[in-house]
N, C-alpha and C positions, 0 to 999 in steps of 0.2 A: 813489668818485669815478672819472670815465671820465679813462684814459690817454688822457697830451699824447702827440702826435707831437714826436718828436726832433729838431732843428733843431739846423743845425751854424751858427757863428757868421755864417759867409759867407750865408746862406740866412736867417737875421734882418735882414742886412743888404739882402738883396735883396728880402724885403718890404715892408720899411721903404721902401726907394726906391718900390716900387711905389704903396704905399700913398700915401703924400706927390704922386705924380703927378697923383692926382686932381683937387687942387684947382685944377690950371694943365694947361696941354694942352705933352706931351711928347715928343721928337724919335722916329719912330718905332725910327732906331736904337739910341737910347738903350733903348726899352721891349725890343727883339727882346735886347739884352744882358744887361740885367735879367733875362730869364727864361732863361738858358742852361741851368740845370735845369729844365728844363716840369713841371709835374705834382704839384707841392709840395702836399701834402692839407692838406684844414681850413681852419680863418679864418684867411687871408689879411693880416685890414685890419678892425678894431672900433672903433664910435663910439658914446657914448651904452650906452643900455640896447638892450643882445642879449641873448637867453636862448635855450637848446637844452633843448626840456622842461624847461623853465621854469625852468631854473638859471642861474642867473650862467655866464659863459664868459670866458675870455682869449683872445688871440692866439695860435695853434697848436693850438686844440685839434681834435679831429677831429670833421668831419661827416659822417654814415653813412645809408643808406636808413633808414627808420624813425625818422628825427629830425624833428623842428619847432623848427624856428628863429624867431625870434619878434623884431622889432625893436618899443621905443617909441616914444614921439614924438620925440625927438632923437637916434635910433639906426640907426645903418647898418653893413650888411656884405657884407663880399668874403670869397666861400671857392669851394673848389676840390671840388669832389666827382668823383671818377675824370676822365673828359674832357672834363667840364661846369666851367661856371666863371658864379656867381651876383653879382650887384651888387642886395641888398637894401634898401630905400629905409625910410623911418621906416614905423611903426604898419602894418606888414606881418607877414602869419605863411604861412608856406610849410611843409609836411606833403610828405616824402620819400620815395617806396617803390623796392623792388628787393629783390634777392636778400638773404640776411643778409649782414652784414661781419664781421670779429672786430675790436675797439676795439683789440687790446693788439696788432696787426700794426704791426711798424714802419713800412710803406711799404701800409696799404689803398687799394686800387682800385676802388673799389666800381663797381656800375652802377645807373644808375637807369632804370626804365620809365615813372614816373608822379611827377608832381608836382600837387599842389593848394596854388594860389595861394587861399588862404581869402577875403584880403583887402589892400590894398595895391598897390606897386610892386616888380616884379621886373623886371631887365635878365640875360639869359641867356642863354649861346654855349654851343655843342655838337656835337661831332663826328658823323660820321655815325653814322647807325642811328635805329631809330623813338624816339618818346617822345611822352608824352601828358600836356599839362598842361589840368588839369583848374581851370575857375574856376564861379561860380557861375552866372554867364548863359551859360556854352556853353564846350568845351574844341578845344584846338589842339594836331591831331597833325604832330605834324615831324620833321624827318628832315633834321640838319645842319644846324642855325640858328642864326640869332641873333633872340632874341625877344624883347621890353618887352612885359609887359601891366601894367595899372593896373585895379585891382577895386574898384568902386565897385557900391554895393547897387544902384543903376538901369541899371548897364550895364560892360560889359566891353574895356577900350582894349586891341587887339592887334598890333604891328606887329610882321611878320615881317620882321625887318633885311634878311637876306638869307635863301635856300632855299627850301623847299618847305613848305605847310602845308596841311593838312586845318582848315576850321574846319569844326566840329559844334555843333548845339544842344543842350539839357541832355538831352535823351531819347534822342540819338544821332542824328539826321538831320539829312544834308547842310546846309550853306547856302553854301558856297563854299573849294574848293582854289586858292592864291595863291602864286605862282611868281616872286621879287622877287632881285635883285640889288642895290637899295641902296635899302631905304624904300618901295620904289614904292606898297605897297597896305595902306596902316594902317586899318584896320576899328573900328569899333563894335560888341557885340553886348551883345543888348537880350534881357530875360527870358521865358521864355513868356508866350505871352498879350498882349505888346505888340504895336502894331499893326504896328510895324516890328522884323524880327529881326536885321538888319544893314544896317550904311552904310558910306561912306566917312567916312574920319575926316585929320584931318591929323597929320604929324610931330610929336609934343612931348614933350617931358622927359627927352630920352635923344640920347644925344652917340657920331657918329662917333668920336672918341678914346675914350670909355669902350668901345666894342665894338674897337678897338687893343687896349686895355689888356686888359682881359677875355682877351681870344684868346692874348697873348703869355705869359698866367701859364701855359699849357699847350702851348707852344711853335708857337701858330698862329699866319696873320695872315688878316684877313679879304677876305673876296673882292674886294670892291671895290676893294681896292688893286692887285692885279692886272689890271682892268680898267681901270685909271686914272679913276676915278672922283673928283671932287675930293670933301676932306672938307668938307661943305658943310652940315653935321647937328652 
């Protein structure tokens, strides 16, 4: 069985609070306190059925490149993988890659280069440097984002919260790099062979406080708030 990360009582407790924030929208001073230790590894926050290769999981256990994480129909999760920080939606499964990690390190860092969103809902913030999330109608490379896609067999929901992205089609060619500071340019992308490969798409299912919350587990805050941008998402 894969070693728990160690958790001091103070730092359950600060999950706990995070976790509970979800359901109601949170002061952001409250959430930037909450997370005075950034960077807490692993699940976060479990709902429902989660499995990590396809095993049952608790609260604290570690997420590492080379995991699949897999939610049910009434299953959600929050974890922290090195400087990335995931908000998994139900009947989702997410496939991790990167360097090796060691499980039995107290404090793993891992990095990750590539994610494949198989199918489902992910919400996900990330510090700089490249990363390439791969879904099945076309992948999106970034570089410091925050990104929601929704993987549906006929088409691919992408919005790039805030940064920079490469979108690409399944064989690798262009369709449009998108440059956003809060929502601006939420995309469509459609399979080969459709008559159309992208569109404009509007804002939905994903909340200015959940990209707060998300960023503060790893001691960030998101761009927008520095721009005074109202939370209006």
């Amino acid at each position: 069985m894969r070693a728990r990360l160690r958790y001091s009582t103070r730092r359950r407790r600060v999950i706990q609070g995070i976790a509970g924030s979800l359901a109601a929208a949170v002061p952001m001073a409250r959430l930037f306190a909450m997370a005075r230790k950034p960077g807490v590894q692993g699940l976060h926050e479990i709902s429902g059925d989660v499995r990590i290769n396809e095993a049952g999981v608790a609260q604290g256990a570690p997420v590492l490149p080379g995991d699949a994480v897999e939610t049910g129909a009434n299953g959600r999760a929050i974890y922290v993988v090195g400087r990335s920080v995931f908000l998994q939606r139900e009947n989702t499964r997410v496939e991790l890659a990167g360097p090796p990690v060691d499980p039995g390190d107290d404090e793993p860092n891992p990095v990750i280069h590539l994610l494949r969103v198989l199918t489902g809902k992910l919400l996900s913030v990330h510090a700089r440097g490249e990363l390439s999330v791969e879904t099945e109608n076309g992948s999106i490379g970034i570089r410091g984002t925050g990104l929601y896609v929704d993987v549906q067999p006929n088409r691919t929901y992408a919005c790039v919260c805030y940064g920079t992205a490469d979108l690409v089609d399944p064989q690798g060619q262009p369709l449009e790099t998108v440059r956003t500071t809060h929502h601006e340019s939420p995309r469509y992308l459609y399979p080969q062979g459709a008559p159309i490969r992208i569109e404009q798409a509007p804002v939905v299912d994903h909340t200015d406080d959940e990209l707060i919350l998300l960023e503060s587990l790893v001691g960030r805050r998101p761009p927008f708030l520095s721009l005074g941008r109202d939370r209006n998402y």
